[in-house]
ZAMARGU-4260 file (C-alpha; in steps of 0.2 Angstrom, whole numbers, plus 5000, padded with zeros to 4 digits):
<rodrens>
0) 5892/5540/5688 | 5903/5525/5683 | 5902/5521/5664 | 5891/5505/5663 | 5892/5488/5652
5) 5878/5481/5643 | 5882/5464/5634 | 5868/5457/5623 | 5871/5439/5616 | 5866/5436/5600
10) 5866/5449/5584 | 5852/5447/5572 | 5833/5452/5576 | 5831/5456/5595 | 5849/5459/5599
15) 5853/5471/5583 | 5838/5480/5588 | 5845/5483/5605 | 5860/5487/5601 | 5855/5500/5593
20) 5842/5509/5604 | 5856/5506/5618 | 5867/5517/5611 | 5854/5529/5607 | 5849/5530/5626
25) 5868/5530/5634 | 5882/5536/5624 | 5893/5533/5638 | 5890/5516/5641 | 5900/5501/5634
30) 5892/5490/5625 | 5896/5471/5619 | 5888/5462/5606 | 5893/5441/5608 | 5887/5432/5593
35) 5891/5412/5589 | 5893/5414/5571 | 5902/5427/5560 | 5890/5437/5554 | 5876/5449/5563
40) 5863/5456/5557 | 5859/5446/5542 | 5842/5445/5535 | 5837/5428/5540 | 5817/5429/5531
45) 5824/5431/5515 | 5836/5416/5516 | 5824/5404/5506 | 5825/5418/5492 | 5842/5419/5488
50) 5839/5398/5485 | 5827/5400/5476 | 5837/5415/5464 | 5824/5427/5468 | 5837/5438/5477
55) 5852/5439/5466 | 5865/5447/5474 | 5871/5437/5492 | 5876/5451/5501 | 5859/5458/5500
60) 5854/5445/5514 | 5866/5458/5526 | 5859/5472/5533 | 5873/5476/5541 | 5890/5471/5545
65) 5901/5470/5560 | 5912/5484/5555 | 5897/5497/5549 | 5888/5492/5567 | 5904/5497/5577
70) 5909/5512/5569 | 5890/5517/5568 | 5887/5514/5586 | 5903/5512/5593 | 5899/5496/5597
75) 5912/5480/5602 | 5906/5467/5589 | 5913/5451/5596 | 5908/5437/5580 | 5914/5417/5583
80) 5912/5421/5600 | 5899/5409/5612 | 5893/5411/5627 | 5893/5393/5636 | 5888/5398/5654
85) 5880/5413/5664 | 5889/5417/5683 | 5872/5427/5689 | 5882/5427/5706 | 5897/5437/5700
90) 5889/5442/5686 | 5899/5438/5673 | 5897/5426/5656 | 5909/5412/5650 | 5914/5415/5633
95) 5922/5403/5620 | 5933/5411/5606 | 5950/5408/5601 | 5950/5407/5621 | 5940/5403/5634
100) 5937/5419/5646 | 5925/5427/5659 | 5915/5443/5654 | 5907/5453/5666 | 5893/5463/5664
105) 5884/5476/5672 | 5865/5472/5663 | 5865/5457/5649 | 5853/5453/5636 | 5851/5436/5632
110) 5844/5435/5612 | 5852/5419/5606 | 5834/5414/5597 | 5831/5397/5591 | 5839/5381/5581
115) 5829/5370/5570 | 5825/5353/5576 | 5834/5339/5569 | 5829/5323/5576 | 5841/5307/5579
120) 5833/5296/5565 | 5839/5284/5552 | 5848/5294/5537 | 5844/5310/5543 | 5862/5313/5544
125) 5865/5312/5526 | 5876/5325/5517 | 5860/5330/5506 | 5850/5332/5521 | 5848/5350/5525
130) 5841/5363/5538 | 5840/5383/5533 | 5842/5393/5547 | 5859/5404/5543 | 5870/5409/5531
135) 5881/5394/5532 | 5864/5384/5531 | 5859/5394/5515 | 5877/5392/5508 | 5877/5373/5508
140) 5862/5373/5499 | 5865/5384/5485 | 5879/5375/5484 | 5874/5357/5482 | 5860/5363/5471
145) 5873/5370/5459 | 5885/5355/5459 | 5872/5342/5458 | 5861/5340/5444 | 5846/5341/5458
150) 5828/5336/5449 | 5817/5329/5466 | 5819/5337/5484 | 5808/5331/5496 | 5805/5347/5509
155) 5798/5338/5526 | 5786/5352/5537 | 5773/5361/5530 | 5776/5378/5541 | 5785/5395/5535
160) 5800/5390/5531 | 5797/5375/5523 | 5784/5382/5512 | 5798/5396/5506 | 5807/5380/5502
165) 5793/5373/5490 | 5789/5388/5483 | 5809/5394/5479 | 5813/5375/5474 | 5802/5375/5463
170) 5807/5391/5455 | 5823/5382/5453 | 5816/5370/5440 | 5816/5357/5456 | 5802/5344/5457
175) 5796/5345/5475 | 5788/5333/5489 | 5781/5340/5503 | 5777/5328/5517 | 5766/5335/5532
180) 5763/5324/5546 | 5747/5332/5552 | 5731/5335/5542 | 5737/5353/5535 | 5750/5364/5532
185) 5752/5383/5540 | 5745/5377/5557 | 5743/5397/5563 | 5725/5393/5549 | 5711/5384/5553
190) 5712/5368/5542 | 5697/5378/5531 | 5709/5392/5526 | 5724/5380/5526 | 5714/5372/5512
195) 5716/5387/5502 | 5733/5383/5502 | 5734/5366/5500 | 5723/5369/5482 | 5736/5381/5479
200) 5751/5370/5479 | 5746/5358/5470 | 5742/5368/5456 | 5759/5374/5457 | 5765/5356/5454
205) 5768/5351/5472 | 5766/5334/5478 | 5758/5337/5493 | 5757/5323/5508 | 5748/5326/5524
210) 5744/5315/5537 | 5759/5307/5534 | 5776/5306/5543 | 5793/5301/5540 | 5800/5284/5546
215) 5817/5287/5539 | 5828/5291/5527 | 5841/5279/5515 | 5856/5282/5503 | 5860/5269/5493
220) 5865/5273/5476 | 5852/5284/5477 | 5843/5293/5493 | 5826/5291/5498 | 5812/5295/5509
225) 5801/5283/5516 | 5788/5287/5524 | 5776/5280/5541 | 5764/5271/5525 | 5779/5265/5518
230) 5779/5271/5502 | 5794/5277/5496 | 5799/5293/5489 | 5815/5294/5478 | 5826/5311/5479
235) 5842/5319/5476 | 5840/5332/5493 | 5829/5332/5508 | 5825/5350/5519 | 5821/5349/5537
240) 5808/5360/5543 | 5800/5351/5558 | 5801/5364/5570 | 5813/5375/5581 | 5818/5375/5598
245) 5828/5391/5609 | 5846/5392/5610 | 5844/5391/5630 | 5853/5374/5633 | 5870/5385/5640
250) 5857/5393/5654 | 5854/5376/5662 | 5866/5379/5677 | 5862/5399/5678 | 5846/5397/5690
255) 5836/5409/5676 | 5820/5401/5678 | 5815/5393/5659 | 5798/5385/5655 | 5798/5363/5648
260) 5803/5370/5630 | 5818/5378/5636 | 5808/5394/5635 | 5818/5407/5645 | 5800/5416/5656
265) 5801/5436/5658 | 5789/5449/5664 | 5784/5464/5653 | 5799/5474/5653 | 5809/5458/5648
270) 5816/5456/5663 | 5822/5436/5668 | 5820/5426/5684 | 5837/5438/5691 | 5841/5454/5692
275) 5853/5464/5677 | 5845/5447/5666 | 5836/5451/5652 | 5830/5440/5637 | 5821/5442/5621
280) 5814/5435/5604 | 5812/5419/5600 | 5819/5412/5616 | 5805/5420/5627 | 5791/5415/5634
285) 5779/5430/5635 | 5762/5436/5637 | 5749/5432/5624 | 5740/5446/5619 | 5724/5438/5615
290) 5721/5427/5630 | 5733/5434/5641 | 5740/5417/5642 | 5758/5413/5640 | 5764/5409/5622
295) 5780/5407/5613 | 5780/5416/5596 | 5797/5415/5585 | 5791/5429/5574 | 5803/5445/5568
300) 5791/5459/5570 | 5790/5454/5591 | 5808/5450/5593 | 5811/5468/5586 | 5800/5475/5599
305) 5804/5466/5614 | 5823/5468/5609 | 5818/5489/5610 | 5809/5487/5626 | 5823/5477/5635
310) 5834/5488/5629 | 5824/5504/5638 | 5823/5494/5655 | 5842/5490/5656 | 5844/5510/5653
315) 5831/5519/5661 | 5821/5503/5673 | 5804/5500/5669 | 5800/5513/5655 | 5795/5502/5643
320) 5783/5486/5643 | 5777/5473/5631 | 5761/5473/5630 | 5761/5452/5624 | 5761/5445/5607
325) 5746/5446/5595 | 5753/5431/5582 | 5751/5443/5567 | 5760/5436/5551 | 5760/5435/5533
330) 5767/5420/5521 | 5770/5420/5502 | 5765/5407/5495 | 5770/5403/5476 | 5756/5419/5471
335) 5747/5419/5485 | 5746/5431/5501 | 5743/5421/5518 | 5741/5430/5532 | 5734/5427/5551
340) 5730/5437/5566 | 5722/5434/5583 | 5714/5419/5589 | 5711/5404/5576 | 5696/5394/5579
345) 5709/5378/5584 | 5714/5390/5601 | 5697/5394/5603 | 5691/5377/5602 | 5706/5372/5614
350) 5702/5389/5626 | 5683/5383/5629 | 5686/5384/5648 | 5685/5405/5642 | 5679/5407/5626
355) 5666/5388/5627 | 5658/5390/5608 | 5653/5407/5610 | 5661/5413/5594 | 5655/5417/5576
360) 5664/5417/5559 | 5661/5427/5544 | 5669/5420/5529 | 5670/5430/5511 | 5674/5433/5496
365) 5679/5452/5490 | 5688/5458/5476 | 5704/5467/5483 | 5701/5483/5472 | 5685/5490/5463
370) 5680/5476/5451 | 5679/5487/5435 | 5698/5494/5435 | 5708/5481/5427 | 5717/5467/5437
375) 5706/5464/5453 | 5708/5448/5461 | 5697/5440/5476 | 5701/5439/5496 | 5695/5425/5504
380) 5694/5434/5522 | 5689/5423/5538 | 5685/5432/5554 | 5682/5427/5570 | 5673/5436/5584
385) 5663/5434/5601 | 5646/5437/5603 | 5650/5454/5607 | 5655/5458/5594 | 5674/5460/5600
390) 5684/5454/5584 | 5695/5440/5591 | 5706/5436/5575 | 5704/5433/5556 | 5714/5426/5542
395) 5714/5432/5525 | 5722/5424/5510 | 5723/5431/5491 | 5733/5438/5478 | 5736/5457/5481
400) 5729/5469/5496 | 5733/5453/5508 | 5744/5466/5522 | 5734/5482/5521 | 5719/5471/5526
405) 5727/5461/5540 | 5735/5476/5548 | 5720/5486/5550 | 5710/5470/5557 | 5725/5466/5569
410) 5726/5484/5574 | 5708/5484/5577 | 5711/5469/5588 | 5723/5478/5598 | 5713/5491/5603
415) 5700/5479/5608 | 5688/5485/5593 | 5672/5479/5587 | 5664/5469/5571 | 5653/5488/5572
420) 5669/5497/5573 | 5675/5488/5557 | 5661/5492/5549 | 5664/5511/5554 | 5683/5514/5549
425) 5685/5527/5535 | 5698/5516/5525 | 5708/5524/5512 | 5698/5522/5493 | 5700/5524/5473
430) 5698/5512/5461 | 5715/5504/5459 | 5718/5501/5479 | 5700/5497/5487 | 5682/5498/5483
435) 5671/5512/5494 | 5666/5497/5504 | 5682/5489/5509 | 5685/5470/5511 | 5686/5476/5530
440) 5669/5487/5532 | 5661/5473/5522 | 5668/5458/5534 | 5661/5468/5549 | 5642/5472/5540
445) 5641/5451/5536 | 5647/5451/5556 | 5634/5463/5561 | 5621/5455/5553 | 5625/5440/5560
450) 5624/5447/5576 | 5607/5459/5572 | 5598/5440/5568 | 5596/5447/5551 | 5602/5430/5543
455) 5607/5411/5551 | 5625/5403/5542 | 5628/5388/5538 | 5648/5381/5538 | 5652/5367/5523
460) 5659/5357/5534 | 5640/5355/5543 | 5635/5349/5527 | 5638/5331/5532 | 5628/5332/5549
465) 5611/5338/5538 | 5595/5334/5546 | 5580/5328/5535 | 5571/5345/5538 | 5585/5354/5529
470) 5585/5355/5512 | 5601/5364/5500 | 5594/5377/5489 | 5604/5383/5473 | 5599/5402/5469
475) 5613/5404/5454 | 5611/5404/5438 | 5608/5392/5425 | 5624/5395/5416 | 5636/5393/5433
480) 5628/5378/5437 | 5640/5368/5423 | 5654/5373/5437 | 5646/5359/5448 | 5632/5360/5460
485) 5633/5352/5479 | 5624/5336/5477 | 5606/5334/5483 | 5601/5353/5479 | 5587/5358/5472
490) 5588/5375/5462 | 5578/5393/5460 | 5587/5404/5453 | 5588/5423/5463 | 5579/5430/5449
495) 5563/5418/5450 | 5562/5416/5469 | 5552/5427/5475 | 5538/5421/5459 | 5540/5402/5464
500) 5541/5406/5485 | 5524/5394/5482 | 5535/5378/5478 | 5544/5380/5496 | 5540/5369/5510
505) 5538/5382/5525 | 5540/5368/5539 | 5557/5364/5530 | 5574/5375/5534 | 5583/5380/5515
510) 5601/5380/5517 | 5602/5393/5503 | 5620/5394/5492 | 5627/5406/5477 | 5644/5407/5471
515) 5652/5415/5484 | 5639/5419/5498 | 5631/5436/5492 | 5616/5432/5485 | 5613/5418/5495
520) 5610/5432/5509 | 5599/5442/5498 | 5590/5425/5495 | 5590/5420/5516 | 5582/5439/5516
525) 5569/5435/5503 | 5564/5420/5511 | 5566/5423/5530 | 5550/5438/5526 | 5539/5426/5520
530) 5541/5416/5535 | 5553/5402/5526 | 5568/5398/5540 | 5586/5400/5528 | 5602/5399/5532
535) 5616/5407/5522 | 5631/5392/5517 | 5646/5404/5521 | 5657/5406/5506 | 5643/5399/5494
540) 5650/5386/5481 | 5667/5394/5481 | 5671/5387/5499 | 5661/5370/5495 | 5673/5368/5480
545) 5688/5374/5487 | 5686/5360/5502 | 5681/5347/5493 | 5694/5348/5478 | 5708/5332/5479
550) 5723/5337/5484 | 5732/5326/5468 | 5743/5332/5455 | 5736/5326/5437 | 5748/5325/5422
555) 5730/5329/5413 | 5720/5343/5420 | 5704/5338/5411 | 5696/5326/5403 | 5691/5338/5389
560) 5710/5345/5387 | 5720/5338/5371 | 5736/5344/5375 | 5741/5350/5394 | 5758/5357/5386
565) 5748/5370/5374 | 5750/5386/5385 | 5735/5400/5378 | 5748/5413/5372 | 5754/5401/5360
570) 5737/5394/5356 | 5734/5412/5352 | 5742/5415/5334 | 5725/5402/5329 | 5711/5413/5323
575) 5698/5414/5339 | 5690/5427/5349 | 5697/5436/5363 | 5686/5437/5378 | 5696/5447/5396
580) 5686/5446/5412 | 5700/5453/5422 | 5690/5461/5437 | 5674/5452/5438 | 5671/5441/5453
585) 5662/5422/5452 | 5650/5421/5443 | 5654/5434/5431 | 5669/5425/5423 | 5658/5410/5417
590) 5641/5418/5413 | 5653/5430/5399 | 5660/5415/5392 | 5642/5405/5391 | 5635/5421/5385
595) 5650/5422/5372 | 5650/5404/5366 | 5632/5405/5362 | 5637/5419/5349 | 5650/5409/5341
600) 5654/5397/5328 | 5658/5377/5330 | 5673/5376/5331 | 5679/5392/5333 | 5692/5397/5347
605) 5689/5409/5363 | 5703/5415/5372 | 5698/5422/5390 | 5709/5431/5403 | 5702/5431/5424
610) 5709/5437/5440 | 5696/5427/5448 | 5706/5413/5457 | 5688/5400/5453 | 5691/5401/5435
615) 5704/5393/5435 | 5693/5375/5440 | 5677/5382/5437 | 5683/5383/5418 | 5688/5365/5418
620) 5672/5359/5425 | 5663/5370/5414 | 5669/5363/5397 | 5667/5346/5406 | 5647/5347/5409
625) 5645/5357/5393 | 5656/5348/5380 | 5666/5361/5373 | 5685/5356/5372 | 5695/5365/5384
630) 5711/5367/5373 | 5723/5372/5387 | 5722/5384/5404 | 5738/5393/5414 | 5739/5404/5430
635) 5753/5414/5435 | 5757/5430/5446 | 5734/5430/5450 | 5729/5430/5431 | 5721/5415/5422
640) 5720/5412/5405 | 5710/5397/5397 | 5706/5392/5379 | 5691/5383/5373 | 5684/5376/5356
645) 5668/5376/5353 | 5662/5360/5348 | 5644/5355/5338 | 5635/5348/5352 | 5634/5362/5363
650) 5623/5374/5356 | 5613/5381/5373 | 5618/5379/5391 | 5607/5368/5400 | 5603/5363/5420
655) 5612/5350/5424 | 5616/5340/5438 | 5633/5333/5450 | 5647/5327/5443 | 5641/5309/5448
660) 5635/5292/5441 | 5617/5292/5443 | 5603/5278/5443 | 5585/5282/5439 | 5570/5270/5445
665) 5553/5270/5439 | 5542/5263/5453 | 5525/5259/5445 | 5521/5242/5454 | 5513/5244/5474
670) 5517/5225/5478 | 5527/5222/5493 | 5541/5213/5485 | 5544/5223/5474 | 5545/5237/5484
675) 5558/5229/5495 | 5570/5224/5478 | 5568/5244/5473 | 5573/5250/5487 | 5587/5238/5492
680) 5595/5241/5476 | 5594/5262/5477 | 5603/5261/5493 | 5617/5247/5486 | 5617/5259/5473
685) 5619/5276/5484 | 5630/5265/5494 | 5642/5264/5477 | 5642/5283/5474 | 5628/5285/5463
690) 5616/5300/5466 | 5599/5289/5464 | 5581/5295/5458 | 5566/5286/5461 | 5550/5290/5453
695) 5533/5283/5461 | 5518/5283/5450 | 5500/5274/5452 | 5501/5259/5463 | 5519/5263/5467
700) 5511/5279/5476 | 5506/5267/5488 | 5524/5263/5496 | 5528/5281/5501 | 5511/5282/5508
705) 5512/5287/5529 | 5506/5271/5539 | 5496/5283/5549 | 5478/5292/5543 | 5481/5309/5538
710) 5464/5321/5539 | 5464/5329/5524 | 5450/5335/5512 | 5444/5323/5498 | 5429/5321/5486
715) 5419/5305/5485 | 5431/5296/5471 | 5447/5298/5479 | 5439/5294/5498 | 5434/5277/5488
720) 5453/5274/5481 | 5459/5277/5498 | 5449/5265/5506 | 5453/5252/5493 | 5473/5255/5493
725) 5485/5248/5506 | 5490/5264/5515 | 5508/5264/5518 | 5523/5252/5517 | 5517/5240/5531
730) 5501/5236/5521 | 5507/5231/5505 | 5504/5213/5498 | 5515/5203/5491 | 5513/5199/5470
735) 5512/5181/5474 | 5507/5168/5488 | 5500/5184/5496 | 5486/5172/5505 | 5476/5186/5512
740) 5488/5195/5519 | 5497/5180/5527 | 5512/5178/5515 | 5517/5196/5518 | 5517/5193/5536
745) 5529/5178/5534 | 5540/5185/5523 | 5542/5199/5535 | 5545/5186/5551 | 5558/5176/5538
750) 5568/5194/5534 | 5567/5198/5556 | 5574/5183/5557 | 5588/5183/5545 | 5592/5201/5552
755) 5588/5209/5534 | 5580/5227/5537 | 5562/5229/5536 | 5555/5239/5521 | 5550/5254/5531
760) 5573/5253/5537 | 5577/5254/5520 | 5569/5267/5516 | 5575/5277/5531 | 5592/5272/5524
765) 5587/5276/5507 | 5583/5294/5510 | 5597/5296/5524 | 5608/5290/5508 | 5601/5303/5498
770) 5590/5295/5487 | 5578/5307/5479 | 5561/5301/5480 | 5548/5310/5467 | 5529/5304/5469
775) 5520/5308/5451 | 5509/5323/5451 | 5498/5316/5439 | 5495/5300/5446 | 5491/5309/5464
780) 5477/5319/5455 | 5470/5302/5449 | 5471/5293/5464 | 5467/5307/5476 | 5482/5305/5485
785) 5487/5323/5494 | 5506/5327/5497 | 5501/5329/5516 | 5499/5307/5514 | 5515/5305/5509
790) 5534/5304/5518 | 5542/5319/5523 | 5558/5321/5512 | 5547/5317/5497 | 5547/5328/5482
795) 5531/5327/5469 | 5536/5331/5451 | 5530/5327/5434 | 5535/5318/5416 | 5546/5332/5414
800) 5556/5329/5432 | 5558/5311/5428 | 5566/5314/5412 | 5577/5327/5418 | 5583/5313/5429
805) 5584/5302/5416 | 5593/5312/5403 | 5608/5310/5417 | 5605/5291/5420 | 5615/5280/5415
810) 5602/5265/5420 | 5584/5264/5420 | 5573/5254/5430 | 5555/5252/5427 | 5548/5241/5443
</rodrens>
């Protein structure tokens, strides 16, 4: 048999790794490694590191060199050596060295993997305008970096590589800009998980920009990015990370068939369009694991893999096959773990033709490790799966435990496994590393009883789209309101539910919430038996915060802080109290420090220490809604620290309501006018942002009356006050000129005409605005008026539910 020659273009990920396994299969065979720049196998993931000073030492980035690979493998490493044309015919490839000459070949690998985009704009040209790609890439960075006294760096792209950049930029000392053009970063997340990462940034600092573009770039006498708004954003370096494209524009004339990207199409044993042909890595289009689509994924772990398997075909024919890629990836992000598998909902959505809407998600919020051995820090896990339970993906972001949790999900997607299967695997447990229900079992029992109909969820971002038969019910605690409440709720703690089941409206649906989603099951349990229809929110207030948080960078973190500079170890050398809550999850971090407080002295100091990654706001809204003074707060590396002064006016937690400007309207008058003045100034008023409380009493009663006769069951006096009382809205009269009914009539044909909205629109729009409207217990009893007369949406409380409103208010109406 004639000693063959494999030549493999390209030396880093899929072309090292076939080198390698060549030689292992034939050592008689020459082998010919082509690569365009003068270093192979360099460690191209860890570039933005060595930036950033995390790696010290430069020649860590190699993992090997051309002299170790050829004396290893005996190997011919040809470095500064490009291939700029393919001869199929007489199989052979044009190489350009010191000279140009033909190579010929008995089987080729093409793995020349991919270039980042740099598009033809306005400045983006400029000698501080970088791409990080290579070691020469990485070179000029550090280098400019150390010669200029660099301070703000825009980084434009929001995917891997450019949140390394941030992150390692940062680390620098560098003040950093990112600029996104579509509405998140990380686009392998859905944008809810994508949030996650968004908060995160910004806490670090970062100025974040999405849904924003970049017109151009100019250097004057100082460079600048100016963006598709046209704000401008000054800067001493820009990094490009828009996007990548293959190496594949020296195939164009080689008849290999390539897909619109430039995307070189093989079959699964990596084999191209012609014969002896192979390609892999980032250059190939392949089989998706997941939909059995096609996909292009420029990730290490499958250009290793397919780089193996070509190698095993060009050897031994079709031995080996790739089996597709699965998109399974991890990012760090400042201290954060994000990692993805599988299908996102965004492909799903976009694949309805197989999948339609006939998906679930589970979404919580486990500690990584038992929560009583020091250090334990929540997941936020997100997984996706089919009505048969078949787990199509998941996404899972946190501070430790991040891999161990993604692997076995993504493994359990390759074998085609189940949400029940999840729940079955015997995961390795102690203390330190897990809890005896891992994060996984427990995201495949809120699967299963998804599945089983043993609770309905509700997502956030359904919040908005509410109907008026659903009503938000909070079943925290009283303490863990003071970290904010979503708007509109009305609350039962879990430990007084089942006694006040009788205050629930059983033709309503509760959309019932706790911190993080696990006693609001417990609660949708409680009152799906008694025949009230629940639905869990997913996530619980953690996931409404986390969406719902501004992505802005404040100089001043809270309104209550003094000094934003005083970090709590310093602050520690004061005389206080120390207070660690490492391990608990929400809301055990706030109920210890209410419980704490109430023990201590004005004035005196508590020092606390979480691992929960909410403490970190829910602190800061704490000390807001109770009035202690939050001295100062700090994260790094999953552990929070916070101090806080108590002050004199805080002496007991108390209930208390959103974070927003409220009104409160004391309706006491039933005269048609009037009626139409309250209610047109509660919804200018909800219109402005203010959560608005109206409070009916005695002939008010009348205008949230139904128009239509209700039967229900009165005694003699309160049949005689419903006969003498105008029942509903349309019935009213007016206070003056009402000339038997006649005056009321024409103010009505004046307001049709002038196209103002009748009374009965406005309060429609009233309620769809999220006014609260409260009839007077007291005054129905008086008046013999039965909750079944009035409106549906209306709530009936007494003196004590009007004050509670009031005590918020910061305007009072009495009509």
């Amino acid at each position: 048999m004639s000693r063959k020659r494999y030549v493999v273009v390209g030396g880093v990920a899929a072309g090292a790794t076939a080198i390698a396994r060549l030689r292992k299969l034939d050592e008689q065979a020459e082998i010919i490694l082509l690569e365009k720049g003068n270093v192979v196998s360099f460690a191209n993931c860890g570039l933005p590191y060595y930036i950033g000073g995390v790696i010290k030492d430069r020649n860590a980035l190699f993992v090997s060199t051309p002299e170790a690979i050829a004396s290893k493998y005996n190997i011919d490493v040809r470095t500064n050596s490009e291939v700029i044309g393919i001869n199929p015919e007489n199989k052979s490839v044009t190489v350009k060295s010191e000279t140009t000459y033909e190579l010929a070949y008995d089987k080729l690998l093409i793995a020349t993997g991919s270039t980042p985009i740099h598009p033809h704009m306005e400045g983006f040209d400029g000698e501080n305008v970088f791409t990080l790609w290579n070691i020469p890439d990485t070179d000029r960075i550090y280098k400019y970096i150390e010669d200029n006294d660099v301070q703000h760096a825009v980084v434009i792209g929001g995917g891997f590589i450019g949140l390394e950049m941030v992150e390692n930029l940062v680390h620098r000392g560098i003040h950093v800009h990112l600029i996104e053009k579509s509405n998140q970063v990380m686009t392998l997340l859905d944008e809810d998980m994508a949030k996650l990462v968004e908060n995160h940034l910004v806490d670090q600092g970062v100025d974040l920009r999405l849904n924003n573009g970049v017109e151009k770039i100019i250097h004057d006498n100082k460079s600048a990015v100016v963006l598709e708004n046209g704000e401008i954003i000054p800067c001493d370096m820009i990094i490009l990370s828009i996007g990548i494209r293959p190496q594949t524009s020296f195939l164009n004339d080689s008849g290999i068939q390539m897909n619109k990207r430039g995307g070189v199409i093989v079959n699964r044993y990596m084999e191209t369009s012609i014969k002896d042909i192979y390609a892999a890595g980032d250059i190939v289009e392949v089989d998706d694991f997941n939909t059995q689509g096609r996909v292009m994924v420029p990730l290490a772990g499958p250009a290793n893999k397919q780089g193996r398997v070509a190698a095993d075909n060009m050897v031994l024919g079709h031995k080996s096959a790739y089996r597709g890629t699965q998109a399974t990836s991890i990012a760090k992000v400042f201290d954060l773990s994000v990692a993805s598998t599988g299908l996102n909902e965004k492909q799903l959505k976009a694949l309805h033709k197989v999948y339609g809407q006939d998906y679930r998600i589970t979404l919580i919020h486990p500690n990584e490790h038992a929560g009583y051995y020091p250090g334990a820090t929540p997941l936020t896990l997100k997984l996706i799966f089919d009505m048969n339970g078949i787990v199509l993906g998941a996404q899972i972001i946190g501070y430790n435990g991040v891999d161990k949790r993604i692997d076995v999900i993504a493994s359990t997607i390759h074998y085609h496994g189940t949400v029940e299967d999840l729940t079955e695997l015997e995961l390795a447990y102690a203390p330190p590393y897990s809890s005896a229900k891992d994060p996984v079992n427990f995201a495949g029992y809120t699967a299963v009883n998804q599945l089983e109909g043993l609770v309905e969820v509700k997502r956030v971002e359904e919040l908005n789209t509410m109907s008026q038969d659903e009503i938000l019910l909070d079943i925290r605690e009283e303490s863990e309101l003071m970290m904010g409440v979503i708007p509109h709720s009305i609350h039962i703690p879990l430990s007084q539910l089942r006694n006040r089941l009788p205050e629930l409206d059983k033709n309503k649906t509760y959309i019932v919430y706790c911190a993080v989603g696990l006693r609001g099951y417990l609660a949708a349990r409680i009152l799906m038996q008694n025949n009230i229809h629940a639905l869990n929110l997913l996530g619980g207030y953690r996931t409404y915060s986390d969406e719902k948080k501004e992505l802005v960078v404040r100089k001043n973190d809270s309104c209550c802080m003094k000094n934003q500079n005083i970090e709590p170890e310093i602050i520690k050398h004061d005389h206080g109290r120390e207070l660690d809550v490492s391990g608990l999850c929400c809301p055990g971090p706030i109920v210890r420090v209410a419980k704490t407080m109430e023990d201590m002295q004005p004035e005196e100091v508590l020092h606390v220490t979480a691992t929960d990654p909410g403490f970190y706001n829910d602190i800061t809204a704490w000390c807001k809604n109770t009035g202690h003074e939050l001295l100062a707060k700090s994260s790094h590396a999953g552990q929070f620290e916070a101090s806080i002064r108590k002050n004199n006016i805080c002496t007991k937690t108390q209930e208390i309501t959103p974070p927003t400007k409220e009104k409160t309207m004391i309706v006491f008058s039933g005269d048609f006018d009037k009626a139409i003045a309250s209610f047109i100034i509660a919804t200018g008023a909800a219109a402005m942002g203010n959560q608005v409380n109206m409070f009916f009493t005695f002939w008010g009663l009348n205008i949230i009356r139904k128009n239509e006769k209700v039967k229900v069951k009165k005694n003699m006096i309160s049949k005689m006050f419903g006969m003498m009382m105008p029942r509903g809205s349309k019935k009213l009269a007016l206070s003056k000129m009402n000339m038997g009914g006649m005056g009321a009539k024409m103010i009505r044909s004046v307001m049709k005409k002038q196209n103002v909205d009748s009374l009965e629109d406005l309060i429609q729009q009233a309620m769809a605005a999220g006014v609260k409207l409260t009839a007077c217990q007291m005054s129905m009893d008086v008046m013999g008026i039965h909750k079944e007369e009035l409106l549906d949406g209306v709530e009936v409380g007494g003196v004590a539910s009007m004050l509670d409103d009031n005590d918020h208010s910061n305007m009072n109406l009495f009509i």
